[in-house]
N, C-alpha and C positions, 0 to 999 in steps of 0.2 A: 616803579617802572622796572626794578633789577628783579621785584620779585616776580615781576609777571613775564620777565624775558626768560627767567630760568630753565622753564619747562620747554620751551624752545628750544634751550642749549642743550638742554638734557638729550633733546629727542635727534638734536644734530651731531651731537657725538654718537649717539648710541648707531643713529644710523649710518655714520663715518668708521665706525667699527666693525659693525659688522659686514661693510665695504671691504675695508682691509681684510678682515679673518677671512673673509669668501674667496680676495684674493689671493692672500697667503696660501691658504688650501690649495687652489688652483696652480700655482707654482711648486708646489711638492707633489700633485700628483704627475705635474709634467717632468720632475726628477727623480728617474728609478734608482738613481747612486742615494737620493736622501731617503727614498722610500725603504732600500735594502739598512739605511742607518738606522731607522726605527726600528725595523725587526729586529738589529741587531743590538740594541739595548739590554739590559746583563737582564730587566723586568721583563719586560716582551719575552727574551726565549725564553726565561725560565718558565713562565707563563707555557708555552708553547709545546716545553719538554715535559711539563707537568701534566696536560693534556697528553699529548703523543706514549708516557708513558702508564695511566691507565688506562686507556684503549690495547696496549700492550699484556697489561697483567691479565686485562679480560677479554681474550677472544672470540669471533662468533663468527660461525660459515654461514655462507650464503643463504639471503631470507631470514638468517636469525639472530640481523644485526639491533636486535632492540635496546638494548644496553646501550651499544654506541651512537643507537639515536638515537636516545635519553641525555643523553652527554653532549652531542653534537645541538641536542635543541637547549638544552641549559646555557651553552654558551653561549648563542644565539640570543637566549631573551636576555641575559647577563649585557649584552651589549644592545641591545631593543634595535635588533633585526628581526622585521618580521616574517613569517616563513611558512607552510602547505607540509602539512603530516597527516597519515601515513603516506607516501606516494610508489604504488610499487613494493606493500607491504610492510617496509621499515625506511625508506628512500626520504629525505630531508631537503625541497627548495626552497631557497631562500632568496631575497629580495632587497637591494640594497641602490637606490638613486633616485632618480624622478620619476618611476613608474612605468615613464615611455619611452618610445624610440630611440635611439638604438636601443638594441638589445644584443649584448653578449655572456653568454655562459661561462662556467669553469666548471669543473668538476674534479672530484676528489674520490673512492673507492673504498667502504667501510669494512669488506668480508677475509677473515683468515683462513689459515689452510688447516687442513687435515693432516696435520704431525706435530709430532713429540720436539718440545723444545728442548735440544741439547746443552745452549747456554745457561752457566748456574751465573748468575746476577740477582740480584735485590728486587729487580722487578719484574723475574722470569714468567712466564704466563701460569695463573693458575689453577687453568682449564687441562685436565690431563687430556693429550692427543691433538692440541689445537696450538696452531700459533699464528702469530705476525709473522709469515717466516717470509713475504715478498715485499713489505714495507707499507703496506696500506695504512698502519699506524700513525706511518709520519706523514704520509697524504693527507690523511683528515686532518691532522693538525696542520699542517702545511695553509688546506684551506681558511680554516679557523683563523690561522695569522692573516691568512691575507683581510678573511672580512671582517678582524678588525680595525687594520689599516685603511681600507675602503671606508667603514664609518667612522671612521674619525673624519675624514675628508668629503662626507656623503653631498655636501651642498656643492663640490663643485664637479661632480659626475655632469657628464652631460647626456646621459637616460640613463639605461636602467641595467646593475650586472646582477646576473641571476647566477648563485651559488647551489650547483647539484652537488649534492653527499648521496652517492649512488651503493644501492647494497648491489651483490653478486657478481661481482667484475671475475670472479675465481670459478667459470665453467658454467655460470648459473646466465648465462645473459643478461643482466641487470640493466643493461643500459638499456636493451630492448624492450623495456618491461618499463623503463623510465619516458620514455618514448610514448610507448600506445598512453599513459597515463598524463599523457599534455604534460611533462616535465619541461621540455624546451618550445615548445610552444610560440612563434614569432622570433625564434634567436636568429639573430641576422651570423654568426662566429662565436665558438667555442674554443675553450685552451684546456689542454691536461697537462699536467707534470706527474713525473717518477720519479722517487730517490735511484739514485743506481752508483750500486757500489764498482763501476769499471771505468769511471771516471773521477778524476781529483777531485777536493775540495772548491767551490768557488768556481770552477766549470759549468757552463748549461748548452747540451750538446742537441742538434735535431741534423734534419735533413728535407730539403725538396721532395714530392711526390711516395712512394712507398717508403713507409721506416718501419712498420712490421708486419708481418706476414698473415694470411689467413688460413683457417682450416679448422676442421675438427678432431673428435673421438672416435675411436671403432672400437665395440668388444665383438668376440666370436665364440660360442659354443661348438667345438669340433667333438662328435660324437660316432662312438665305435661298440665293441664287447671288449668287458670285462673279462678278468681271467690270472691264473696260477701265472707268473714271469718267467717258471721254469716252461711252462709250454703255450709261447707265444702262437703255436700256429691252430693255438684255437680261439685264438681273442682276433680283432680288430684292435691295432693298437692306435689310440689319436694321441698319445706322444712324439710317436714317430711322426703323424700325417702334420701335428702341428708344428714340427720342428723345418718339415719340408714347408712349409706353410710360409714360417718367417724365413727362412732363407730367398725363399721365392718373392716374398714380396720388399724385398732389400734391392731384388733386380729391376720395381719399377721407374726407382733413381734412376741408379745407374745405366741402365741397357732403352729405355722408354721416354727418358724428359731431355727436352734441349738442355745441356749442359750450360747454357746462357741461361736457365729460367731456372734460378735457386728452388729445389723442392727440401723434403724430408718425409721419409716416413720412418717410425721408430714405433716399434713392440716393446712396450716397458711393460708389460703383464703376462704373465705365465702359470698359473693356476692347474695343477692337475695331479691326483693321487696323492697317498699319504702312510704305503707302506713300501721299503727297498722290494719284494716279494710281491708288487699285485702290480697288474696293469690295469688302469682306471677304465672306468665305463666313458668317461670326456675329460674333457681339458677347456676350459677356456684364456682365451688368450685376450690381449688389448693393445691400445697403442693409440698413437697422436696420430696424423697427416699435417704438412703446413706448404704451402706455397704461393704466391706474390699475386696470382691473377683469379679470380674467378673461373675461369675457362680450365685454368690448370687445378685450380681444386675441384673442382667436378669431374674433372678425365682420372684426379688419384680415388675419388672414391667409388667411380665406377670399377676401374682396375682393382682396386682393393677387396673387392664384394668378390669379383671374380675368379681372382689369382686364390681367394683361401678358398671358398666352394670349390674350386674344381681342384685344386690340389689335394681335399682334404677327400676328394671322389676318387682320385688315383689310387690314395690305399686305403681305399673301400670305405668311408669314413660319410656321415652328413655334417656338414657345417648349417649354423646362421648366423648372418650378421647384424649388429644393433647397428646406428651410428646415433652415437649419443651428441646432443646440444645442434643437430643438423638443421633445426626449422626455425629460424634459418640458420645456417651456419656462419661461423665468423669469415666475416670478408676481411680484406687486406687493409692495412691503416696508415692513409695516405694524407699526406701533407700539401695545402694548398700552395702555391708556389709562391702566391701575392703574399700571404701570410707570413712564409717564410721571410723575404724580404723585410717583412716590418717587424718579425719574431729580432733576426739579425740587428736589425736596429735601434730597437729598444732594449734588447738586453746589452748590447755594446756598452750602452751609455749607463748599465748599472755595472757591468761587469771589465769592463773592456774589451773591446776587439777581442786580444789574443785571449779571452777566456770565453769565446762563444765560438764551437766548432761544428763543424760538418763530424758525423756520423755513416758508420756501412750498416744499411737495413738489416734487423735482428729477426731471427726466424721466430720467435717467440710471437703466439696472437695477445691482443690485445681487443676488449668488446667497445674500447674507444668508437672504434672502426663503424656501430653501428651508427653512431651519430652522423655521421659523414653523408647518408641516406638521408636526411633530415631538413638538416641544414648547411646553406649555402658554405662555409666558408669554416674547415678545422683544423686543428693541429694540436701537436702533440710533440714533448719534447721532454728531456730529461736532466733534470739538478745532480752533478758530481757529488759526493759523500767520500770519494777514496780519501785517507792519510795513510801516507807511507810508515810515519811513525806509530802508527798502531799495529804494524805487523799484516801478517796474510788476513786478507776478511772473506769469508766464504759468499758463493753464490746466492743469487734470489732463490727460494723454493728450499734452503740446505735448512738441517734443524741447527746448525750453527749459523744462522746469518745473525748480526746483527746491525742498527741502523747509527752513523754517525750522526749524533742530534746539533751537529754545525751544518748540516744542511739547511734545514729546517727555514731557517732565516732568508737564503737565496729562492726557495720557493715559493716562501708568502710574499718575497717582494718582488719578483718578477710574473705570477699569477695577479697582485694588481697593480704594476707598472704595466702588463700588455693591455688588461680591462681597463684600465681609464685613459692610455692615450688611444686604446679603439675608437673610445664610442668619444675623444676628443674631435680624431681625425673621420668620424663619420657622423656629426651632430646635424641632426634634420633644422634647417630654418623653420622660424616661427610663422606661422600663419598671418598674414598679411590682415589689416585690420578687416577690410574689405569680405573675405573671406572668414574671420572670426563674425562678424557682423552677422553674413549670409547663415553660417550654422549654428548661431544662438536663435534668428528667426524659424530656423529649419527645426 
């Protein structure tokens, strides 16, 4: 009789087991302080920084992130997430819960910049002219931590988080390109995070409604006659018309926008001639636009087309304008309010209170912003990386930036401390028997 009760016992333990693990699971992902403890395990980051820093050594601009999606999909099967490649040319979604409803996204940024890295370190990049130099490096790893804390946990999700590793966030619209290709596809909310070196350690900073700015590119061909420098008054000079050109459009700030409605516009290109002795045939020029409203980036780049053409007609010059990345152009990257509230919430409880703060909107665009077209419900927020005891650390975008890899840990576990008490505090009920009945017949 003992031997024929065994296989009973066996199968009441086993199934009293995997009761408790389900629920065990289920109480660490409803604790973002234990979730931030795993990452923070000396395996886990090193894990993490080991990723983060060959995606580092090998950089790849926009569209020609294939390396890093070779990498990012290795992990992936490494931990048997399964996942949609190519999406968007080199783009990586991945799939982590019950398949179904809810649905919330996150997203992460694969593409480097076009510059020389200044930093000599051990694992400076070894692509000449390309670096990590805004942190996307540690984004991806960032994500990478979080999905695998998510699958260690995956039975007590309550649907489904979907992991975008998005290429060209660096001017290429990627996210737009993730979009037309069904990458979010039924997301009910999405979450970004940024390393950002202007915030401490252990800080995770957002804001209600705009946090950064929208706008585009503009290049301009200003063309005139060439000619001897000693006798200007046989040339057309587009030196001169292009210098009248950006002073003049520095006045559509200042003298044209409600001083309450933060704009920018900034010429950071200046291309023209190549001897002290000659006045060029053209010059072309470039620069950014940025500002908070749609309405207001439309009125800068209408002003902008026309302040260089007609100034560049004053001294006798033709202009034409490109605007590059325009169709469509980046919109403003706004924060849901409801979100906010529950960002506030759920990070407190991994960070504390006093290390989760309000933010002043940063003029910098972000292609987050196209999701937001999409889908009902985004945000978007930023992981502190400052230590004071490392001295000055240079800006995003500098050939000296580098990434403090103690971040790293607060963004895998506050990217799935928000994804699994989402789709906790938005779990659809089960289908009534009734109703399961009716669509088995059906």
């Amino acid at each position: 009789m003992a031997t024929a009760a065994a296989p009973f016992l066996l199968a009441v333990l086993a199934v009293a087991s995997s009761v408790v693990w389900a629920s065990a699971s289920a109480v660490a992902l409803e604790d973002p302080a234990g979730l931030l403890r795993r990452a923070t395990e000396p395996a886990f980051l090193d894990w993490m920084v080991r990723v983060r820093r060959r995606i580092h050594e090998n950089p790849e601009l926009r569209f020609e992130e294939f390396g890093t999606s070779e990498l990012v999909r290795r992990e992936l099967d490494d931990m048997g997430i399964p996942y949609r490649h190519p999406v968007a040319v080199t783009g990586v979604v991945a799939t982590i819960g019950t398949g179904g409803p809810p649905f919330v996204a996150l997203r992460a940024e694969m593409d480097a910049l076009l510059m020389q890295e200044s930093v000599e370190w051990e694992h400076k990049s070894k692509v000449p002219g390309k670096m990590h130099g805004c942190g996307h490096d540690a984004n991806v790893a960032i994500l990478l931590g979080c999905a695998k804390i998510l699958q260690e946990h995956r039975d007590g999700l309550k649907g489904t988080v979907v992991l975008v590793f998005q290429p060209a966030e660096e001017g290429g619209g990627g996210a737009q390109k993730m979009i037309e290709a069904g990458a979010v596809e039924n997301v009910d909310a999405i979450f970004g995070v940024h390393v950002a070196n202007a915030f401490p350690i252990g800080v995770l900073e957002s804001r209600p409604g705009p946090i950064m700015a929208g706008g585009g590119v503009f290049e301009a061909v200003i063309s005139g006659k060439g000619g001897h420098a000693a006798l200007p008054h046989h040339t057309i000079d587009p030196i001169l018309a292009a210098s009248n050109v950006i002073v003049s459009l520095q006045q559509l700030v200042s003298r044209e926008a409600d001083p309450l409605d933060s704009q920018v516009v900034t010429v950071g290109k200046f291309q023209g001639g190549g001897a002290f002795n000659v006045i060029p045939d053209s010059v072309t020029i470039g620069g950014t636009f940025r500002a908070f409203s749609k309405e207001s980036i439309n009125q800068l780049k209408q002003r902008i087309e026309e302040v260089i053409v007609s100034q560049a007609s004053v001294q006798r010059c033709n202009a034409t304008v490109e605007f590059l990345n325009m169709d469509p152009f980046f919109p403003p990257t706004s924060n849901s309010p409801e979100l906010h509230d529950f960002f506030v919430r759920v990070a407190s409880e991994m960070v504390g209170s006093k290390n989760v703060r309000d933010m002043q909107p940063l003029m910098s665009a972000e292609d987050f912003a196209f999701y937001a077209e999409v889908i009902p419900s985004t945000y978007y927020y930023f992981a502190g990386m400052y230590n004071e005891t490392r001295g000055p650390q240079a800006p995003h975008h500098s050939p000296y930036f580098t990434v403090n890899e103690e971040a790293l840990p607060y963004g895998a576990a506050a990217q799935a401390a928000l994804a699994a008490r989402y789709l906790f505090e938005h779990e659809q009920p089960a289908a009534s028997p009734d109703k399961a009945k009716a669509h088995d017949e059906l």
